[in-house]
Structures are given as C-alpha cells and as structure tokens.
MARBA-350584 format. One line per 4 residues: number of its first residue (from 1); their letters; for each residue z, y, x of N, C-alpha, C. Coordinates in nm, 3 decimals. Layout:
N
NUM	a	Z/Y/X/Z/Y/X/Z/Y/X  ...
% end
This chain:
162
1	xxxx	-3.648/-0.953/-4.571/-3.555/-0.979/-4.680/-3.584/-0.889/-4.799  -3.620/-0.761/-4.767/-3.615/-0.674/-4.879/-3.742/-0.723/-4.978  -3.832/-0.776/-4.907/-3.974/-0.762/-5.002/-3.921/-0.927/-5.059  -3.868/-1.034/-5.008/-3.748/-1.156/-5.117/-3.744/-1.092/-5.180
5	xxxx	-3.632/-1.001/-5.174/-3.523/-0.973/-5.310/-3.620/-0.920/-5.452  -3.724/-0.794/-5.370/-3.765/-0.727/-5.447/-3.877/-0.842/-5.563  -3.919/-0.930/-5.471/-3.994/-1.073/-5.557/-3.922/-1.122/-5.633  -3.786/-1.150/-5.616/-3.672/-1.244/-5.695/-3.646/-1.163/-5.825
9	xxxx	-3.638/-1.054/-5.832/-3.581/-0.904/-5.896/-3.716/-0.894/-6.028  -3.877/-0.991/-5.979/-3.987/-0.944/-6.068/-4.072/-0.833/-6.017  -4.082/-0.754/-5.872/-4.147/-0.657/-5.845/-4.312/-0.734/-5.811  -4.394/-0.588/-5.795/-4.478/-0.599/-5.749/-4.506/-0.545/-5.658
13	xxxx	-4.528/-0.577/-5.478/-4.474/-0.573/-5.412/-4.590/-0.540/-5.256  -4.650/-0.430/-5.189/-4.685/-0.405/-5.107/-4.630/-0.390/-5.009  -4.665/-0.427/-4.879/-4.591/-0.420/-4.752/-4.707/-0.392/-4.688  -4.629/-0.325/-4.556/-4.719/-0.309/-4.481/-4.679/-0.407/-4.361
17	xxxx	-4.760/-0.403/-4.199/-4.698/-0.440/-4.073/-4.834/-0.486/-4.013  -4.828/-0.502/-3.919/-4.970/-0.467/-3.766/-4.967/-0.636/-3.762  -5.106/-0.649/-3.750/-5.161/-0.753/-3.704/-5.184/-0.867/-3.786  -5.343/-0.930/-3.760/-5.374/-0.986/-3.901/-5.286/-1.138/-3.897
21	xxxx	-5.203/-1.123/-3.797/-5.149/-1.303/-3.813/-4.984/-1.258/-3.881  -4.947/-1.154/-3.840/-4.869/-1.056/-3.941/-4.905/-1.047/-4.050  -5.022/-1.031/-4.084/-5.054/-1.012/-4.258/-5.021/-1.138/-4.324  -5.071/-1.267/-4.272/-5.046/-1.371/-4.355/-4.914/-1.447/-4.287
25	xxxx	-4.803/-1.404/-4.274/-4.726/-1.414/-4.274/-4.632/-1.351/-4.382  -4.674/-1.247/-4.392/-4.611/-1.167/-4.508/-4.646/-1.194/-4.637  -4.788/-1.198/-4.626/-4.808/-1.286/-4.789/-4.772/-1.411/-4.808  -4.773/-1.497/-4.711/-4.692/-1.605/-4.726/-4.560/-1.614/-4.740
29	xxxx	-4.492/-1.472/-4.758/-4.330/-1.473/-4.825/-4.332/-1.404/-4.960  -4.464/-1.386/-4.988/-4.448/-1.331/-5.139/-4.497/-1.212/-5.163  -4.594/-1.099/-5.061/-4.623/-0.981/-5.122/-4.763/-1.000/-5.160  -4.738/-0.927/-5.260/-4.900/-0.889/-5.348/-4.982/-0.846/-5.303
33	xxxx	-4.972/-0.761/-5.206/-5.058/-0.665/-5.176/-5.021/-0.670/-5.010  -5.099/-0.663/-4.891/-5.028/-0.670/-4.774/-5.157/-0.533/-4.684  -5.096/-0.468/-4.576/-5.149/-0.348/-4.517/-5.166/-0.352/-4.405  -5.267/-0.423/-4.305/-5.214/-0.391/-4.182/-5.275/-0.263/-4.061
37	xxxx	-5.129/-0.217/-4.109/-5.134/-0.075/-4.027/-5.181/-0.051/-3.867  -5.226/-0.113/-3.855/-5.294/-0.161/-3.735/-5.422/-0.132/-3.712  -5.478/-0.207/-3.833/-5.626/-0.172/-3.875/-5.631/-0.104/-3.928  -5.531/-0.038/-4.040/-5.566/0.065/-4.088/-5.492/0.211/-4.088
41	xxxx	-5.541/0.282/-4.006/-5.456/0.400/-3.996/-5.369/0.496/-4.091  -5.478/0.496/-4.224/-5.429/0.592/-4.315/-5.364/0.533/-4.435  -5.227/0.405/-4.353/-5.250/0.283/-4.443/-5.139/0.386/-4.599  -5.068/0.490/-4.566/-5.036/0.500/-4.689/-5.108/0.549/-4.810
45	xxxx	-5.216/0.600/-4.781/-5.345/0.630/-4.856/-5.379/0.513/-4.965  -5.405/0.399/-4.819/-5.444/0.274/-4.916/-5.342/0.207/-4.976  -5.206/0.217/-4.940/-5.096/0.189/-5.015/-5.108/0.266/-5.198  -5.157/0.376/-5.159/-5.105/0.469/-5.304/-5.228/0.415/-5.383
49	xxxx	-5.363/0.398/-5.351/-5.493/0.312/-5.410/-5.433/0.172/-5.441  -5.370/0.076/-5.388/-5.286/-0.049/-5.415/-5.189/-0.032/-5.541  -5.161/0.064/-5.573/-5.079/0.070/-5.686/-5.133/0.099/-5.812  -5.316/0.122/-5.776/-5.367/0.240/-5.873/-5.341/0.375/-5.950
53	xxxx	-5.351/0.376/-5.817/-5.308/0.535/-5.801/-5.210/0.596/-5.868  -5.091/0.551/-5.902/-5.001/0.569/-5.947/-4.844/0.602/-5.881  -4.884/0.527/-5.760/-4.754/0.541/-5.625/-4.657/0.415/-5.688  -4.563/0.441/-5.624/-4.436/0.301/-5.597/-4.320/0.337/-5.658
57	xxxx	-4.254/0.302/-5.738/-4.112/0.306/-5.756/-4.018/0.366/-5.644  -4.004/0.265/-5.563/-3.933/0.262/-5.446/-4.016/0.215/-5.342  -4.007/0.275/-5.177/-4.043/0.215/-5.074/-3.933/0.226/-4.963  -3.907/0.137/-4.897/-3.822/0.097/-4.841/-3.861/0.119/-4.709
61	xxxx	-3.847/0.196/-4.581/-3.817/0.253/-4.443/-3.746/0.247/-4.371  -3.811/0.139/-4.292/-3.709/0.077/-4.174/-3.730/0.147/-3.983  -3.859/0.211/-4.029/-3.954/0.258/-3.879/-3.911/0.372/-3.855  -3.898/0.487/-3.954/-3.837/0.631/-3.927/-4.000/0.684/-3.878
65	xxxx	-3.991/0.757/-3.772/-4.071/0.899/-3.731/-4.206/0.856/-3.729  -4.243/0.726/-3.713/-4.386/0.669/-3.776/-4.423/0.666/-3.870  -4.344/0.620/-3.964/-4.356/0.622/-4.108/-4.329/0.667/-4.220  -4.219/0.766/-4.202/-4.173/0.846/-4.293/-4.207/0.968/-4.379
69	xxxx	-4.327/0.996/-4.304/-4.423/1.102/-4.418/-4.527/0.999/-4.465  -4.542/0.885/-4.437/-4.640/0.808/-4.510/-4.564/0.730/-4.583  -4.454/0.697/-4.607/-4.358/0.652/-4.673/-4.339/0.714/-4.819  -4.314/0.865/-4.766/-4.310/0.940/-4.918/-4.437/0.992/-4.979
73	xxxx	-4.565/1.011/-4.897/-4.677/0.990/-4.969/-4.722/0.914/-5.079  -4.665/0.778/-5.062/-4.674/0.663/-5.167/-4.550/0.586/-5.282  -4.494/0.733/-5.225/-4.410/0.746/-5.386/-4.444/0.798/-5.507  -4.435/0.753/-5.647/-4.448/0.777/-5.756/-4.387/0.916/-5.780
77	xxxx	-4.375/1.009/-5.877/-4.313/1.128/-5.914/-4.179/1.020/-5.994  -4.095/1.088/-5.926/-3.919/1.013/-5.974/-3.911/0.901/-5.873  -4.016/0.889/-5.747/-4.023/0.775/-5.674/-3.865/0.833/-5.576  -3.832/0.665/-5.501/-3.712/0.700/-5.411/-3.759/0.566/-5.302
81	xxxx	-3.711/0.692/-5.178/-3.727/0.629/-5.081/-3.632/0.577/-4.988  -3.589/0.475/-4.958/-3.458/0.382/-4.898/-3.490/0.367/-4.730  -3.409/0.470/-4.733/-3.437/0.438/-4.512/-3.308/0.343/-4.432  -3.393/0.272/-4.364/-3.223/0.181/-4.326/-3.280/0.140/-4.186
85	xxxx	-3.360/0.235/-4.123/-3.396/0.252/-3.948/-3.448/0.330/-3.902  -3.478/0.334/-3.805/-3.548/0.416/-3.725/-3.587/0.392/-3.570  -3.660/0.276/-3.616/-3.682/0.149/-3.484/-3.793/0.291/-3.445  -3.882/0.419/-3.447/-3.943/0.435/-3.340/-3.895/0.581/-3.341
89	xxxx	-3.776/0.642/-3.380/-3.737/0.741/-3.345/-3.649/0.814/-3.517  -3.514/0.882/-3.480/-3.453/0.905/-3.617/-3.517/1.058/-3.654  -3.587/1.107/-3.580/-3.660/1.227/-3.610/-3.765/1.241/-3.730  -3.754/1.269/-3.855/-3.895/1.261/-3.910/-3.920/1.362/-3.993
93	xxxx	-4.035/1.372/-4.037/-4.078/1.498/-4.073/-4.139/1.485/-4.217  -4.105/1.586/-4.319/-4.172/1.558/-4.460/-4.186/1.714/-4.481  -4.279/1.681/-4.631/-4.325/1.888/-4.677/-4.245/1.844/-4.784  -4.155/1.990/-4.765/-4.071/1.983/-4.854/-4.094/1.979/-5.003
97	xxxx	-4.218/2.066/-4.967/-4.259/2.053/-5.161/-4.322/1.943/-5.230  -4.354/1.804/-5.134/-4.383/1.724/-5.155/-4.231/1.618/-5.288  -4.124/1.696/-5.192/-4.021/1.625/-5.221/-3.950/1.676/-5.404  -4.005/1.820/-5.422/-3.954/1.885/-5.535/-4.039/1.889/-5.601
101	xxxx	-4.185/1.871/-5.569/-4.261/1.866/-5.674/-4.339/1.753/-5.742  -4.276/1.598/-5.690/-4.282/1.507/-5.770/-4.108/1.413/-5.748  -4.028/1.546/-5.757/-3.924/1.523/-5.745/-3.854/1.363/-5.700  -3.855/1.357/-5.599/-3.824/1.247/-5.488/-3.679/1.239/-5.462
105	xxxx	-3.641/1.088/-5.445/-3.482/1.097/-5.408/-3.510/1.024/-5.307  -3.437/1.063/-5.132/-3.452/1.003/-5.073/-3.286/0.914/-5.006  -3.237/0.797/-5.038/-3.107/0.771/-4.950/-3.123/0.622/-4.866  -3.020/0.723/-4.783/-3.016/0.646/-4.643/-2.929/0.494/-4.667
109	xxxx	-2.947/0.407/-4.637/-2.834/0.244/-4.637/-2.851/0.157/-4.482  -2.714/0.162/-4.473/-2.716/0.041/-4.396/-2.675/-0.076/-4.438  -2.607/-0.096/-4.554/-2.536/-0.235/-4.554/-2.532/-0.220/-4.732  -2.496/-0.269/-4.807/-2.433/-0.259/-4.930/-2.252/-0.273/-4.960
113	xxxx	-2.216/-0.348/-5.060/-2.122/-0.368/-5.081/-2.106/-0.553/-5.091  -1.957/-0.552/-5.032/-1.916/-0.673/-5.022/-2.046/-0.752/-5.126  -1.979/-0.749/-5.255/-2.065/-0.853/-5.309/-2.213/-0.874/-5.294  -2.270/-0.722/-5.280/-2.436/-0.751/-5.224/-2.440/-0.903/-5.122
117	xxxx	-2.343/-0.889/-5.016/-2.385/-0.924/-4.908/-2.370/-1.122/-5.003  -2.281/-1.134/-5.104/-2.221/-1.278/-5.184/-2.371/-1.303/-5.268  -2.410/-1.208/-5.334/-2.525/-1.227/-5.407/-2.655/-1.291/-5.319  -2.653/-1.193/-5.138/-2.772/-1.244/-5.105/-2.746/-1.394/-5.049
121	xxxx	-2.614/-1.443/-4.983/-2.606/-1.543/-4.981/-2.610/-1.641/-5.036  -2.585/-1.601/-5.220/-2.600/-1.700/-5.312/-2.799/-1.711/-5.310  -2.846/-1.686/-5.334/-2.978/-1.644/-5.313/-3.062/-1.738/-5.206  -3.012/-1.728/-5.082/-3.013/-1.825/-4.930/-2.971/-1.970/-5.027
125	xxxx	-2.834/-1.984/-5.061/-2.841/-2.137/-5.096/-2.928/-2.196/-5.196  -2.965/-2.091/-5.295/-3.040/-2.147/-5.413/-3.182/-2.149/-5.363  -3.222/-2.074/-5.261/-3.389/-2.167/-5.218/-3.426/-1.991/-5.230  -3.406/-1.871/-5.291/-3.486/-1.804/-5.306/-3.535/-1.679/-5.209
129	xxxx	-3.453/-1.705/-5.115/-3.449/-1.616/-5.017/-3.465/-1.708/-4.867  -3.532/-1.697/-4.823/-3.572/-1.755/-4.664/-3.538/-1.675/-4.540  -3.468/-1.717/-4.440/-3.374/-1.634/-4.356/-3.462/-1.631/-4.257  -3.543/-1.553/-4.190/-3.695/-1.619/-4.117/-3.622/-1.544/-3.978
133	xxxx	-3.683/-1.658/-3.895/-3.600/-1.640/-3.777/-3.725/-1.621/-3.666  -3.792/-1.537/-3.541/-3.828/-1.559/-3.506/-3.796/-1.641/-3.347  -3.705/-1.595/-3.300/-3.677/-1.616/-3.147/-3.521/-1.689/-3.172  -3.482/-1.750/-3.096/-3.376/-1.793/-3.046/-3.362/-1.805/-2.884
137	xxxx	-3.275/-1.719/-2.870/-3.221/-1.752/-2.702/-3.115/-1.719/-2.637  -3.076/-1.747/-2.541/-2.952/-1.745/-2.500/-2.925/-1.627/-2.463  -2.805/-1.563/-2.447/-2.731/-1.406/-2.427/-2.795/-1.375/-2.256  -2.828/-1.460/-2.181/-2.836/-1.463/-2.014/-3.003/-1.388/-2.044
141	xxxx	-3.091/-1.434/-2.158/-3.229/-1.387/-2.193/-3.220/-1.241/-2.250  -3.126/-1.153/-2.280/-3.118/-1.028/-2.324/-3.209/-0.972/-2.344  -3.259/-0.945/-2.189/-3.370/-0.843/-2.129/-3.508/-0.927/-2.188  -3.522/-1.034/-2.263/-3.635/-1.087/-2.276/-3.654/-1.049/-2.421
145	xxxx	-3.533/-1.098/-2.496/-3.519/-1.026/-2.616/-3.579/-0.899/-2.666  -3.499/-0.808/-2.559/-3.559/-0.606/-2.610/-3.694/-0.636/-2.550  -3.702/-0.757/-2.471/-3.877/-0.669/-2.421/-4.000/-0.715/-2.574  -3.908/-0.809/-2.624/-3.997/-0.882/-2.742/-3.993/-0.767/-2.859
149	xxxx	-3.830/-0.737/-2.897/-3.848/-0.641/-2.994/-3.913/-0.489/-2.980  -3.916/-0.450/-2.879/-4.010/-0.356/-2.783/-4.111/-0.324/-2.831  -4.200/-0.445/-2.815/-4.347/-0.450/-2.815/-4.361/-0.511/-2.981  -4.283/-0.494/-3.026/-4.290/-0.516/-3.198/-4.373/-0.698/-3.198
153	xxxx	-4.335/-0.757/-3.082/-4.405/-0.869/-3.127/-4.321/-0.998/-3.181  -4.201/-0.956/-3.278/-4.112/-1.043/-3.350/-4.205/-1.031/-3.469  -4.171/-1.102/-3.558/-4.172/-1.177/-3.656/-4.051/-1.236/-3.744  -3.957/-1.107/-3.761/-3.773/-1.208/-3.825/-3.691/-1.174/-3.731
157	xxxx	-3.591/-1.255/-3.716/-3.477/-1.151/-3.618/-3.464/-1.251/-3.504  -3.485/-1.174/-3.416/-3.430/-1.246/-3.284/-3.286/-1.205/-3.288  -3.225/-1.381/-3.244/-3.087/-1.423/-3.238/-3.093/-1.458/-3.097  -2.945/-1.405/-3.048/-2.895/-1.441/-2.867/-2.795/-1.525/-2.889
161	xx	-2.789/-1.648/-2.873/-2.676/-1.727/-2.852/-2.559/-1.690/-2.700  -2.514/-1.691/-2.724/-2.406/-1.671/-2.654/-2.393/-1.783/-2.495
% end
C-alpha cells in the first residue's frame, strides 16, 4: 500500500523485497526502482546509488532488526524514517551520529487518523490503489497461515475467514 500511495502522491519510488518473482511483482504495482534483497546483500548501498547518490526523502520500515540500519543509511540529510513493524525482531540498532549528523527524524505509526483510513478507501474505489491479496483461508487453516507468513512467502495479506 505504501509504495500506491507514495505513486498516487507523484513519488519516485524504490522498494526493496527477496525474490526475483517478488521483484516483478512490485514493479508491476508501480515502483521505479525495485531491490531484491535476496540477491543483493548490501541492498541499502544500492538503494542510496538508485537515488543518485543523494538518499530518499522518506523510507518506510516495516522489518525492524533486519533492516533498520540499512533503512537509515539511505536517508537523505533531513531524511525521515517511518517504522510501522518489526516482522523480524523490535530490537534495532543505529550510530547515533549517523542520526545527528545528517540530522534524521525517525517516527514510529501504526495506523493514522480516522480520515487517513476515508482517503485510502476513497482511493480503493477510484481504481488507484489495489488491495492485493495473497492467500485466503479459512480460520480452521491458522497454523498454515503463520507457516506462510513465516517463511516470508506471502505476497499481500493473508486473510482467515472465519
């Protein structure tokens, strides 16, 4: 959703995520630039070369203790970094002088405000936002569910029907 909005909004727009059938999936929702951290280890390196060498506005952190010093690596000076997970651990580690000396804002979100949530729905009806779903299954499949989100092999949100 975030790399939508940030397309809808006029950005220019790098993502990262593992696996090359992952990559064109992601460019097929709109990013410019796509990373897969998979193949490439030192992908925030090549993230900050993707911008020409200039770093990112904003990067957005959903992984936590994997990604979060490579996260603020490929921030711009006045860059800010938006964390809203910590799918592989809430522990993470940064140099502090990294943070004061191209003076970095980093805040945490889980949700927005009421109307965020009216805007993105208006967004869903007008075509510009795609709600990408990977799995559907029933609540009795639980355990099949976490074993999918587990192994990071979603693609969108797995939904449990009831």
């Amino acid at each position: 959703m975030a790399l939508q909005i940030a397309k809808a909004m006029g950005a220019w727009v790098c993502a990262t995520t593992g696996g090359p059938e992952k990559v064109a999936k992601v460019k097929a929702l709109g990013a410019d630039h796509v990373i897969d951290y998979k193949a490439d280890p030192d992908w925030s390196k090549s993230a900050y070369l993707a911008s020409g060498k200039t770093g990112y506005d904003v990067a957005i952190d959903s992984v936590g203790t994997a990604t979060f010093k490579g996260s603020l690596r490929s921030l711009r000076n006045g860059g800010r970094l938006v964390t809203c997970g910590g799918t592989t651990g809430p522990l993470v580690e940064a140099d502090v002088r990294l943070l004061f000396w191209k003076q970095l804002s980093i805040l945490g979100s889980t949700m927005g405000i009421p109307q965020d949530l009216q805007d993105a729905l208006a967004m869903v009806r007008s075509g510009q936002l795609k709600v990408v779903v990977d799995t559907v299954l029933p609540l009795d499949r639980i355990r099949e569910a976490h074993e999918r989100l587990e192994k990071a092999g979603q693609f969108g949100k797995v939904v449990l029907k009831p």
